[in-house]
C-alpha positions as CSV (number, residue, x, y, z in Angstrom):
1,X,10.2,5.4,-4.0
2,X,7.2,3.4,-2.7
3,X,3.9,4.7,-2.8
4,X,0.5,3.8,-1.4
5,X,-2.4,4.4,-2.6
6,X,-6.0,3.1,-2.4
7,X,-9.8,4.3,-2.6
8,X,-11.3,5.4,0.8
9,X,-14.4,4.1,-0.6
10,X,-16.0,0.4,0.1
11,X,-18.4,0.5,-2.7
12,X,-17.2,-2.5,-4.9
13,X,-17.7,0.0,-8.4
14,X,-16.3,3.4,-6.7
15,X,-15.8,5.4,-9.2
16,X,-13.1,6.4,-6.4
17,X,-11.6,3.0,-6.8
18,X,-11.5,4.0,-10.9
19,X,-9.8,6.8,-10.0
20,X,-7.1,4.9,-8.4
21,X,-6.3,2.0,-10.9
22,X,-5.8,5.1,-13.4
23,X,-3.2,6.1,-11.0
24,X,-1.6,2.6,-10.9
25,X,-1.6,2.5,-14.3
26,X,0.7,5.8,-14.5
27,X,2.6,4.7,-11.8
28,X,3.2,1.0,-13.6
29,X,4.5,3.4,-16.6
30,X,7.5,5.2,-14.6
31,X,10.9,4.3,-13.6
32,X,11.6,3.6,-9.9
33,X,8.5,3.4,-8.6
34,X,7.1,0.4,-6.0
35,X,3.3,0.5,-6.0
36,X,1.6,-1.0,-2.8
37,X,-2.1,-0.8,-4.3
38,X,-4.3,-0.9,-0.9
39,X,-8.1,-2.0,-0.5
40,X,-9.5,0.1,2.2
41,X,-11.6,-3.0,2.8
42,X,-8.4,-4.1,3.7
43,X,-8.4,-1.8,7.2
44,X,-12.0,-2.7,8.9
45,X,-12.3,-1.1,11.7
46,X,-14.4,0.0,14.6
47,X,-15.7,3.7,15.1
48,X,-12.9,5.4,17.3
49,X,-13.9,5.2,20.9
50,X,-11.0,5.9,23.7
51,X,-12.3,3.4,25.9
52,X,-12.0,0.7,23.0
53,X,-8.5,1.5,22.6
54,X,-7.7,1.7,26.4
55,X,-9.0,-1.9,26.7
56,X,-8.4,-3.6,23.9
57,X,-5.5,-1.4,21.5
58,X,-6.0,-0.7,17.9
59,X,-8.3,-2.7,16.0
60,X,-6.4,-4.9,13.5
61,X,-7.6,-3.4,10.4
62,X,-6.0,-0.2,12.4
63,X,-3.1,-1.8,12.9
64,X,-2.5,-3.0,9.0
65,X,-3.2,0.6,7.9
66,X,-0.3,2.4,10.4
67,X,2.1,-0.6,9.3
68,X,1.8,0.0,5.7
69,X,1.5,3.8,5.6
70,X,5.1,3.2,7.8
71,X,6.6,1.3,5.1
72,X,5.9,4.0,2.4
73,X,7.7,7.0,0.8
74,X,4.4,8.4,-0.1
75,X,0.7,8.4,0.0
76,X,-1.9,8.9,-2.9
77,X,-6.2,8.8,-1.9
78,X,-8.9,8.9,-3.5
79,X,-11.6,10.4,-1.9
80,X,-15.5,10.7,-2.6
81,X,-17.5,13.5,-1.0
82,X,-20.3,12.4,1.2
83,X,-22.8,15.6,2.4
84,X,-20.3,17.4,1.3
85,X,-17.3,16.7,3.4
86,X,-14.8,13.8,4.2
87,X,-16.2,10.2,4.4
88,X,-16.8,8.9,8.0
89,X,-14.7,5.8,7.2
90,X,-11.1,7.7,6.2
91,X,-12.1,10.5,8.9
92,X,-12.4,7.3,11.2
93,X,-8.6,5.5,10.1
94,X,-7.1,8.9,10.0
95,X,-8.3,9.1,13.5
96,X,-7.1,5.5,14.6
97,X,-3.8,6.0,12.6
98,X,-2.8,9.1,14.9
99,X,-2.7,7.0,17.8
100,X,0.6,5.7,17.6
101,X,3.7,7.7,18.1
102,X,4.6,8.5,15.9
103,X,2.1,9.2,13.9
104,X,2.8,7.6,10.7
105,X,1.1,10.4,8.4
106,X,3.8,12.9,9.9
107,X,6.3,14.1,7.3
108,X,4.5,11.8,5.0
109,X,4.0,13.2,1.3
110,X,0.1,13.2,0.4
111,X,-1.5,13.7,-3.2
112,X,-5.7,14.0,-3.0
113,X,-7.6,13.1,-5.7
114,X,-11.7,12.3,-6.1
115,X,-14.1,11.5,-7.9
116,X,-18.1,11.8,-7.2
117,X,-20.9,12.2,-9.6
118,X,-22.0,15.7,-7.9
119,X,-20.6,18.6,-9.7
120,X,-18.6,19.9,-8.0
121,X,-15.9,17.1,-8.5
122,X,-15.4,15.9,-4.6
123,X,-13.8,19.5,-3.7
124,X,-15.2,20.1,-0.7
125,X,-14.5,16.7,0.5
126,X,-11.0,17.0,-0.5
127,X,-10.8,20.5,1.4
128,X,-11.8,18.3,4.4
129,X,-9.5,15.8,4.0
130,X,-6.5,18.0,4.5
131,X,-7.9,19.8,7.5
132,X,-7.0,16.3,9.8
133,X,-4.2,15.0,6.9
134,X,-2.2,18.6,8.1
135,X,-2.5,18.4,11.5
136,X,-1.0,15.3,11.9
137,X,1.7,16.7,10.4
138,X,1.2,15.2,6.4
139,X,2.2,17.1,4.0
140,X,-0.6,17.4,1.6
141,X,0.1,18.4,-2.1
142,X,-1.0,21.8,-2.7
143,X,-3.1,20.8,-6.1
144,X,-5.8,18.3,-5.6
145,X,-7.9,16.6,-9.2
146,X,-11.3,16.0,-8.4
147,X,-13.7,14.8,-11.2
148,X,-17.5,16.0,-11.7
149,X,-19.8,13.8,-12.8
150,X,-18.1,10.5,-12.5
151,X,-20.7,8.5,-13.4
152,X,-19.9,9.8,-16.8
153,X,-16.7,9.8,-16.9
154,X,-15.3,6.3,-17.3
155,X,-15.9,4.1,-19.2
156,X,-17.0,0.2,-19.1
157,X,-13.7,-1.0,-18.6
158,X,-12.6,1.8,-15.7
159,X,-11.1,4.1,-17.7
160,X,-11.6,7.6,-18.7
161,X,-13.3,8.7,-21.6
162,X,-11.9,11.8,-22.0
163,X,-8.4,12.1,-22.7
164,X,-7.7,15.0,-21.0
165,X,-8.5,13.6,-17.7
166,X,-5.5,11.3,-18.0
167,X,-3.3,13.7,-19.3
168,X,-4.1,15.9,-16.6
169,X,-3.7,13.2,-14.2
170,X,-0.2,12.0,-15.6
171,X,1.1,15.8,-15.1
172,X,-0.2,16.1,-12.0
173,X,1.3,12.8,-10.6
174,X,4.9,13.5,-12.3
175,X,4.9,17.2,-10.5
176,X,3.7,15.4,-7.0
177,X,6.1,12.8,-7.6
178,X,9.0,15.8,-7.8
179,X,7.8,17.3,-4.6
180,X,7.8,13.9,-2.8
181,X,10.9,13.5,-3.5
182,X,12.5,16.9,-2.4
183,X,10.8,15.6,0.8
184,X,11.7,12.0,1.5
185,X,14.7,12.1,4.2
């Protein structure tokens, strides 16, 4: 099973980006699995405008983003919360991504996961992720993690200080990794 994941955040220290290389690290642990570990830098694009895409297509970094979602079984993010919702940057690739048919996301297997230094642990953004993540016909992984106060929560080296965040993680990953694969045709 492939899976790809990244940090929809930009910020060079995310703790988002944290988030995700605890995630490669379980994945590196279990049988079977391909990792295609994703910069989000990695998909620059332009703010979606229709008379952009009318004259000129879907912007490169656009383009890179549908071609690799296409080429995996599964998809893991991890989100901050910005004002309390979905950042303007994945809201923006999701938006670019739906443009093709078909939409890559569709049918696609989806764990959400965030970290923020707010307390609240990124919830609300991860409540807003799925809103546009469902439509397009994703199938977004009923439990989401999100971590509170991140800024205290890993340590120098990236990784988390308290154990059970990694255990949690781990179970949560093996029980998303069952239901992607029930789904994967």
């Amino acid at each position: 099973m492939k899976i790809m994941n990244f940090a929809a955040s930009l910020r060079k220290d995310s703790f988002n980006r944290k988030m995700i290389n605890q995630v490669v690290e379980i994945l590196k642990s279990l049988p079977l699995i391909e990792i295609d570990h994703a910069d989000f830098r990695e998909f620059e694009m332009p703010i979606y405008d229709g008379d952009l895409e009318e004259s000129s297509g879907i912007p490169h970094g656009g383009l890179k983003l549908i071609k690799r979602i296409q080429e995996a079984n599964a998809l893991i993010i991890s989100t901050p919360e910005y004002n309390g919702g979905i950042p303007g940057s994945l809201k923006n690739a999701i938006d670019w991504v739906s443009r093709v048919d078909p939409i890559p996301f569709k049918d696609k297997p989806v764990l959400l996961l965030g970290a923020t230094p707010g307390g609240l642990g990124t919830i609300r953004s991860l409540w807003h992720t799925r809103v546009p993540l469902e439509a397009i016909g994703a199938f977004v992984y009923p439990e989401m993690f999100g971590i509170p106060a991140a800024n205290k929560a890993f340590d120098q080296e990236g990784k988390f200080i308290n154990p059970e965040y990694k255990e949690r993680l781990k179970n949560l990953i093996s029980s998303y990794l069952r239901y992607a694969s029930a789904l994967i045709k």
